[in-house]
PAZAPA-4460 file (N, C-alpha, C; in steps of 0.05 Angstrom, whole numbers, plus 32768, in hexadecimal, padded with zeros to 4 digits):
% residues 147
    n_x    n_y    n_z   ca_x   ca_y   ca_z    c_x    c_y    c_z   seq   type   mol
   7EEA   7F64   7ED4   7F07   7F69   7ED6   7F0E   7F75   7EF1     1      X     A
   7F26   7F74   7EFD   7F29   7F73   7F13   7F3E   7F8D   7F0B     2      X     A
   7F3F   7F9F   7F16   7F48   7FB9   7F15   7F71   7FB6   7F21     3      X     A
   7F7F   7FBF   7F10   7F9F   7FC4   7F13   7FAC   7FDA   7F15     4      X     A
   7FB6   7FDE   7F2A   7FCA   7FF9   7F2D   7FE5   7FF9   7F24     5      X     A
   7FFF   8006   7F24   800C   8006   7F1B   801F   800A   7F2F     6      X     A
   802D   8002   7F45   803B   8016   7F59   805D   8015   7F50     7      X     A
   8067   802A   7F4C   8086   802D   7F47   8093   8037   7F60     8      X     A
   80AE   802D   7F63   80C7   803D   7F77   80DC   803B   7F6C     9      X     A
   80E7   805B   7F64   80F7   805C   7F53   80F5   8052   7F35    10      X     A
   80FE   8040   7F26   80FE   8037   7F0C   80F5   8018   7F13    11      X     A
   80EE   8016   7F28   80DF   7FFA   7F27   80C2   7FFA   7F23    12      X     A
   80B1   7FEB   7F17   8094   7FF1   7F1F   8086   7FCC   7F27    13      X     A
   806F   7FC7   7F36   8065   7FB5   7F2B   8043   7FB6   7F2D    14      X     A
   8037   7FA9   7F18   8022   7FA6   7F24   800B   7F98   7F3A    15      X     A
   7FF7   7FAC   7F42   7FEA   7FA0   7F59   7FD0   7F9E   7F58    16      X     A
   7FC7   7F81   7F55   7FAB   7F7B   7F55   7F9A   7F85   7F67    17      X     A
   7F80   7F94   7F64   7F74   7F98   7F82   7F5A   7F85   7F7F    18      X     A
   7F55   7F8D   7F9F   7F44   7F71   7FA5   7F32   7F83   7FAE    19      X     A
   7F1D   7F8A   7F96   7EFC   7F92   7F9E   7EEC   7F8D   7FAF    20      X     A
   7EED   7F70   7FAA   7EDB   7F5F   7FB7   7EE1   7F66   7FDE    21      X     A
   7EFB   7F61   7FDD   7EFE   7F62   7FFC   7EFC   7F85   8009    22      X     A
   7F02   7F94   7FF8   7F05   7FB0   8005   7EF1   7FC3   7FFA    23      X     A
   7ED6   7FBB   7FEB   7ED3   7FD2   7FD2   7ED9   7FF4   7FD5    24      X     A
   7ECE   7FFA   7FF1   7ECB   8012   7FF0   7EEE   8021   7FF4    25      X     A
   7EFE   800F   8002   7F1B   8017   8002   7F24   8016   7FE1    26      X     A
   7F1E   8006   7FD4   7F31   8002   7FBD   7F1F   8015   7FA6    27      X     A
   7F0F   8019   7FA9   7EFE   803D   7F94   7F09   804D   7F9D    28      X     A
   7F11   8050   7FBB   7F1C   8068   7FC8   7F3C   806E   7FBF    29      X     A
   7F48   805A   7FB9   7F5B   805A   7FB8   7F64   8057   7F91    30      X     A
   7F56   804E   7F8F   7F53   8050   7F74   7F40   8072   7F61    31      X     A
   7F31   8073   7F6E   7F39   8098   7F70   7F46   80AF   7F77    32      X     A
   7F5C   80A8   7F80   7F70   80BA   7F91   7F88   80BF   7F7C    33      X     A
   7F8C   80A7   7F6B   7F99   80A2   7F5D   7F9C   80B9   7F3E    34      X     A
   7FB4   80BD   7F36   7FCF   80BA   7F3B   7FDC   80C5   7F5E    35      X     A
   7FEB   80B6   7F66   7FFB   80BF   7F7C   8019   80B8   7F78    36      X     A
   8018   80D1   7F80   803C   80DC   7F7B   8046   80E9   7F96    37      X     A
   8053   80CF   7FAC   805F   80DC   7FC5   807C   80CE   7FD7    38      X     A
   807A   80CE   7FE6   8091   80C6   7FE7   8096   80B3   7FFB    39      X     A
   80A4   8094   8002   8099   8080   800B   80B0   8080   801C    40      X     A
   80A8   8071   803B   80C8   806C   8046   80C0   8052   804E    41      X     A
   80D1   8048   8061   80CA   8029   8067   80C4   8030   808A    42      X     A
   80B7   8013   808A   80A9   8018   80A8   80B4   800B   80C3    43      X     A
   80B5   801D   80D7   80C4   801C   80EC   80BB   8003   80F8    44      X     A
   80A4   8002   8101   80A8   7FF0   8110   808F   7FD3   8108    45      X     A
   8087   7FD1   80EE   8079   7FBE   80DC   8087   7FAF   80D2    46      X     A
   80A4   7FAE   80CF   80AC   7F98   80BC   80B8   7FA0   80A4    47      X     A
   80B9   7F84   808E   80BA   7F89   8075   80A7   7F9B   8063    48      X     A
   80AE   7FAF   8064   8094   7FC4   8056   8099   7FDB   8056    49      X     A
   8089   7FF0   8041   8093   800A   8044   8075   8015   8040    50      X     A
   8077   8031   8047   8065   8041   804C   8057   805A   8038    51      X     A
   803D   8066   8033   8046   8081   8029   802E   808C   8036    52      X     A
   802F   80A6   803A   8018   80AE   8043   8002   80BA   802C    53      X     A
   7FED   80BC   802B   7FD8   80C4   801D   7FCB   80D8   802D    54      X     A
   7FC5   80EE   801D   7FB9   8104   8031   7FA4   8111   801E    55      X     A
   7FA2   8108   8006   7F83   8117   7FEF   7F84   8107   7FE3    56      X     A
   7F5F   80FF   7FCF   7F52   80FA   7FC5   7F37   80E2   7FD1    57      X     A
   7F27   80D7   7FCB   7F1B   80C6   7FD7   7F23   80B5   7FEB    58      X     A
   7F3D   80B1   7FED   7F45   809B   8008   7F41   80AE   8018    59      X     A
   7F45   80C5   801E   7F43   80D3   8038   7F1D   80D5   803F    60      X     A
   7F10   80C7   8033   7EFA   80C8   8043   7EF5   80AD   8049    61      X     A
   7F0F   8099   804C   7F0D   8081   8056   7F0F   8081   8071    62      X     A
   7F04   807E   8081   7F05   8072   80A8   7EFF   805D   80B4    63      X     A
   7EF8   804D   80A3   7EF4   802D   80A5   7F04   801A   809A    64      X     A
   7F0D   8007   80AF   7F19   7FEC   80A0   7F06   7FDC   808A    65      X     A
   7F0F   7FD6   807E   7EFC   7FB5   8070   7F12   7F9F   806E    66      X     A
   7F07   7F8A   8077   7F15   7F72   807A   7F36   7F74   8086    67      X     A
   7F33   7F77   80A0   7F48   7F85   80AD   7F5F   7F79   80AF    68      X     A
   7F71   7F77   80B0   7F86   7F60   80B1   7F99   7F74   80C8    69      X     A
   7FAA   7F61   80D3   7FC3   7F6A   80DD   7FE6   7F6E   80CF    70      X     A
   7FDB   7F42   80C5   7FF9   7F3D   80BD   7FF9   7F47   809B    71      X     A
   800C   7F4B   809B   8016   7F56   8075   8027   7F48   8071    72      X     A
   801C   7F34   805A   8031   7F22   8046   8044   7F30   802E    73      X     A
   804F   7F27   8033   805E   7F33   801A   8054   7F35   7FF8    74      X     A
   8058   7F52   7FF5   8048   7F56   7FD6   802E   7F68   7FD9    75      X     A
   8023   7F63   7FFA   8003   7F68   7FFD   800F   7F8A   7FFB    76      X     A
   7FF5   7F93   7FF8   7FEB   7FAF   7FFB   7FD9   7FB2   800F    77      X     A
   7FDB   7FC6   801D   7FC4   7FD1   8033   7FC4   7FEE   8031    78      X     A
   7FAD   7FF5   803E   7FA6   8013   8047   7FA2   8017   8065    79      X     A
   7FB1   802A   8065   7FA0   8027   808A   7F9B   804C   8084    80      X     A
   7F76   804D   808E   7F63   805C   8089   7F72   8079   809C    81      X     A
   7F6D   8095   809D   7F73   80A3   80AC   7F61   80A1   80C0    82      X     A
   7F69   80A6   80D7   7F5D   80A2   80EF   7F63   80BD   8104    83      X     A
   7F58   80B6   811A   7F56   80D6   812C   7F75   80DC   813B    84      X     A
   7F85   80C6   8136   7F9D   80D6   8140   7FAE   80DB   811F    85      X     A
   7FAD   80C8   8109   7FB9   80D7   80F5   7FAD   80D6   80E0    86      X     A
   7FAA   80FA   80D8   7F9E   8103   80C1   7FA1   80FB   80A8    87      X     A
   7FB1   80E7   80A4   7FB4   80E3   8081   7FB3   80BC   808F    88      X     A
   7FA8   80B8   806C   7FA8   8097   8065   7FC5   8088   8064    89      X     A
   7FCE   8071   8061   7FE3   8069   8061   7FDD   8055   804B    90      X     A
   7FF1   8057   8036   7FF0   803D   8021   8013   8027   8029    91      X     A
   800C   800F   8027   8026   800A   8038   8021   7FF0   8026    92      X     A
   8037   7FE4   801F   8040   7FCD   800E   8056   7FC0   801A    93      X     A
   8054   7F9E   801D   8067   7F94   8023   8078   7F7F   8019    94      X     A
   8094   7F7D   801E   80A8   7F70   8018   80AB   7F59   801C    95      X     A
   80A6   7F55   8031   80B3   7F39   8048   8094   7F37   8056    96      X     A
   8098   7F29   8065   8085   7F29   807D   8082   7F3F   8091    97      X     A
   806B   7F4A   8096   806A   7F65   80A8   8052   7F6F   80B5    98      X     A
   8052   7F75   80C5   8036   7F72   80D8   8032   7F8F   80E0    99      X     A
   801B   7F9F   80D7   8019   7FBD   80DF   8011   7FBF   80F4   100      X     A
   802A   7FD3   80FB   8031   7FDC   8118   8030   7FF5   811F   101      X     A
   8031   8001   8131   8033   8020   8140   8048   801C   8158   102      X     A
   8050   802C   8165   805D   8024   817F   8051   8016   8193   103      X     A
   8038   8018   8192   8025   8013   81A6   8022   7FEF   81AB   104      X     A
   801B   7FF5   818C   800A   7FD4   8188   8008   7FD2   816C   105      X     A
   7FF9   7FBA   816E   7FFA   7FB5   8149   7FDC   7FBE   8149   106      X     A
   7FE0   7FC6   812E   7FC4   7FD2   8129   7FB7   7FC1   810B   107      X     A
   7F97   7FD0   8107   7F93   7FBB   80F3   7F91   7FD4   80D4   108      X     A
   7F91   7FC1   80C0   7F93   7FD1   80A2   7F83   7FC3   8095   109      X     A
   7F7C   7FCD   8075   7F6F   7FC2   8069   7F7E   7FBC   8052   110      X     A
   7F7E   7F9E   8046   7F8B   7F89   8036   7F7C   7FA1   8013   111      X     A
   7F92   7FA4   7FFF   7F7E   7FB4   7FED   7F86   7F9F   7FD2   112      X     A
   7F9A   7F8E   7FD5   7FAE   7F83   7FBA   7FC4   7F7A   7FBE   113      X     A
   7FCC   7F77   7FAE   7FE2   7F5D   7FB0   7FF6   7F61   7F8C   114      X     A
   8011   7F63   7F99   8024   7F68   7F7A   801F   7F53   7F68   115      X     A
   8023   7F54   7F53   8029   7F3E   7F3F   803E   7F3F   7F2B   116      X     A
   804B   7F2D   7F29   805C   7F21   7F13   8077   7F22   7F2C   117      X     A
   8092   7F22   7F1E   80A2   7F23   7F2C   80AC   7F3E   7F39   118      X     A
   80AC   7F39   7F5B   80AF   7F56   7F64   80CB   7F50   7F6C   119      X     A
   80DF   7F46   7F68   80FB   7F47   7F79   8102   7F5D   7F6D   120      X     A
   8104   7F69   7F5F   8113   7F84   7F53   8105   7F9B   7F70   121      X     A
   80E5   7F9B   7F73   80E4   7FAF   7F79   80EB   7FA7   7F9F   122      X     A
   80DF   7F8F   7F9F   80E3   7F8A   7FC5   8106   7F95   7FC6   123      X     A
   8111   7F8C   7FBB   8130   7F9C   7FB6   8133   7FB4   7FBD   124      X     A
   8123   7FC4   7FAB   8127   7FE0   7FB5   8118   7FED   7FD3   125      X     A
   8104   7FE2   7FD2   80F6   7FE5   7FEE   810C   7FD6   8005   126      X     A
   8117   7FC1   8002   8124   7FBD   801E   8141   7FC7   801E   127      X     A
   814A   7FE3   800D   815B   7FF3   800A   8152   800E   8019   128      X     A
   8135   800D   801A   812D   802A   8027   8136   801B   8050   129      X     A
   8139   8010   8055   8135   8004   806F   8154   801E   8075   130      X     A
   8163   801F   806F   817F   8025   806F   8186   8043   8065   131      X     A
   817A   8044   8047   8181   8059   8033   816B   806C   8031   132      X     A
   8159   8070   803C   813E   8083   8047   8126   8083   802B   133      X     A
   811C   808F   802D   810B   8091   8026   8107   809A   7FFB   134      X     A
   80F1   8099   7FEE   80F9   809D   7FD7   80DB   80A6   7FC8   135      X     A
   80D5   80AA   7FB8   80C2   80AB   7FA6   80AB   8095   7F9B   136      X     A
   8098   808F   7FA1   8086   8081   7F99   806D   808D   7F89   137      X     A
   806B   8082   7F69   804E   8085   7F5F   803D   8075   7F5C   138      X     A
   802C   807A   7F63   8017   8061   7F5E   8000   806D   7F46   139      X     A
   7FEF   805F   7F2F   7FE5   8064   7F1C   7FD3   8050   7F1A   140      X     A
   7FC1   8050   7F00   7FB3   8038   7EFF   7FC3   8024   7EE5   141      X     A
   7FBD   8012   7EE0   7FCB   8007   7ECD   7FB9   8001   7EBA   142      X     A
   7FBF   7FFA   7EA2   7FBA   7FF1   7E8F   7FAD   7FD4   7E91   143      X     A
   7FBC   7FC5   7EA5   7FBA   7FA4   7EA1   7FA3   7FA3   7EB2   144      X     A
   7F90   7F93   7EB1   7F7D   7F89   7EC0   7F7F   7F6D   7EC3   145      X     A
   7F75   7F62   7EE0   7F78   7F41   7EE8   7F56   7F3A   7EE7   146      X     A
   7F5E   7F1B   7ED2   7F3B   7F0D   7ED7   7F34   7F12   7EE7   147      X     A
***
């Protein structure tokens, strides 16, 4: 069985398959950190996507990519690991198409999952934060598991 989170914003939730296979040691990490209860804004200069930071439980002893990607499809999940200029993890989910960025340059993340079922309710509320700031995000594990 392939392990399911739960991520909500505001009264929307959907779920998100993770992909073991491609990340293991990111997606235990992150799947031990869990419940997270913080607060998500959207991202300046990445695109369709919004952000939250993670600062305790097993992701913070993540410092490595696995299977690194740049571009972010819409629906995907990533982590990008804490590193030596910023102390906390980043969990970042996207809307549209969006490519993680810094001011600098694009940088790379790690791919952890992907939403399922219909997300237009919640990409809705995420491309409301672009404008209307920032809001509340929990993430949990779910109930549902994928073959």
């Amino acid at each position: 069985m392939v392990p399911v989170i739960r991520l909500a914003i505001d009264d929307v939730a959907v779920e998100i398959r993770l992909w073991p296979n491609l990340a293991p040691k990111t997606v235990a990490a992150l799947l031990g950190s869990l419940p997270v209860d913080t607060t998500m804004r959207h991202c300046k200069w990445s695109g369709d996507a919004c952000f939250a930071e993670l600062d305790s439980g097993p992701i913070m002893s993540i410092t490595k990519l696995e299977s690194a990607v740049t571009s972010i499809y819409p629906g995907t999940l990533v982590i990008r690991p804490k590193n030596t200029v910023v102390p906390t993890a980043e969990l970042l989910l996207s809307y549209g198409d969006a490519e993680y960025r810094w001011p600098t340059d694009r940088m790379s993340v790690t791919p952890v999952g992907d939403a399922q079922g219909d997300t237009t309710s919640l990409f809705a509320v995420m491309a409301k934060m672009a404008t209307a700031g920032h809001t509340r995000v929990r993430v949990t594990r779910s109930e549902a598991a994928a073959l």
